[in-house]
Phi, psi and omega in degrees: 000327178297304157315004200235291180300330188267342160273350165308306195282316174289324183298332197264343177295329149333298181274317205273336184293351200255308160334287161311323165302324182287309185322317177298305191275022152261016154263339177306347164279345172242135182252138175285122179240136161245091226240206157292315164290351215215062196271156198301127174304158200260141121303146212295145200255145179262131173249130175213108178273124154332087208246177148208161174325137194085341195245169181267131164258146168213173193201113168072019185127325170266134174232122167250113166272140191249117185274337186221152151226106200253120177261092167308003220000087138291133163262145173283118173294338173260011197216320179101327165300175175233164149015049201218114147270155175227117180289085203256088171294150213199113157243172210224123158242037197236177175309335197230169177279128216222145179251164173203091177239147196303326167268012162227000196257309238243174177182160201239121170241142189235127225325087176069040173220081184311136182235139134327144141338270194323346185264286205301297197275083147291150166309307159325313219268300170332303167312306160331285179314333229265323142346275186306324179239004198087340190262177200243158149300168200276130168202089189216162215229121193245083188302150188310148177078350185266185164205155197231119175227120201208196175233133157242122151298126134251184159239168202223129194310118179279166181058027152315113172277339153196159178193143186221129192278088181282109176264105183236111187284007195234107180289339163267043157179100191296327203266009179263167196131136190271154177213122168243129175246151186252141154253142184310005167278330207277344193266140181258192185280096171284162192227130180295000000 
């Protein structure tokens, strides 16, 4: 019986390599020529807006402000970094309702070493805030017209030197985005 699924796996493995072979060469005849008339397509142009601490950023309709930065001094146990929370209002001047979640809105570049949600805005690092201050991270659904105001935890490379907090208010369009960059004199002391 084995033999039989396994002379199985190879006849289907076969037909689709030989499939995939026919396909390419019935494209090898035709080339994209792109002229004046006929010009190369473009990528999506990326808007990234500049915000800085304290002040209102705003990118399609969304505004953000980092009202703070805050150093609990925590340090993180499995990674070794720290800490930092940031304290943020975030308003919807748009038609529709929009979210502003720590695992999907917000990411950390740490002096010129871009992080994910998923490296920065950790789960651990969330539990921290949720410790220090009682709250939970920001994970709200922001109706038009409305506004929101809360913390997203990261952790953060210590003995850091600027580090800059990214809001891409649209999860379908990864190329919008607010960026406030901090130098480390600007973060304070959190306080319960």
């Amino acid at each position: 019986m084995k033999i039989y699924k396994k002379l199985l796996c190879l006849v289907l493995s076969g037909a689709m390599l030989l499939a995939a072979g026919c396909s390419n060469d019935a494209n090898k005849g035709s080339v994209n020529v792109y002229d004046e008339n006929n010009p190369a397509p473009t990528e999506a142009p990326v808007q990234e807006i500049q915000g800085e601490l304290g002040q209102s950023a705003e990118v399609g309709g969304m505004t953000l402000t980092v009202l703070s930065v805050e150093d609990p001094n925590i340090t993180m146990e499995k990674t070794g970094k720290q800490a930092l929370f940031f304290h943020v209002t975030i308003d919807n001047k748009t038609d529709g309702t929009v979210t502003a979640n720590y695992l999907n809105n917000f990411s950390l570049t740490v002096d010129g070493t871009y992080y994910s949600s998923d490296v920065c805005c950790t789960i651990p690092v969330m539990k921290e805030l949720y410790d220090f201050y009682g709250t939970d991270a920001m994970t709200e659904e922001i109706p038009a017209g409305e506004s929101r105001t809360g913390y997203i935890a990261c952790e953060a490379d210590k003995g850091f030197e600027s580090l800059s907090l990214h809001y891409t208010p649209k999860t379908t369009d990864r190329e919008s985005k607010i960026t406030v960059t901090v130098d480390k004199s600007a973060v304070v002391e959190a306080k319960k």
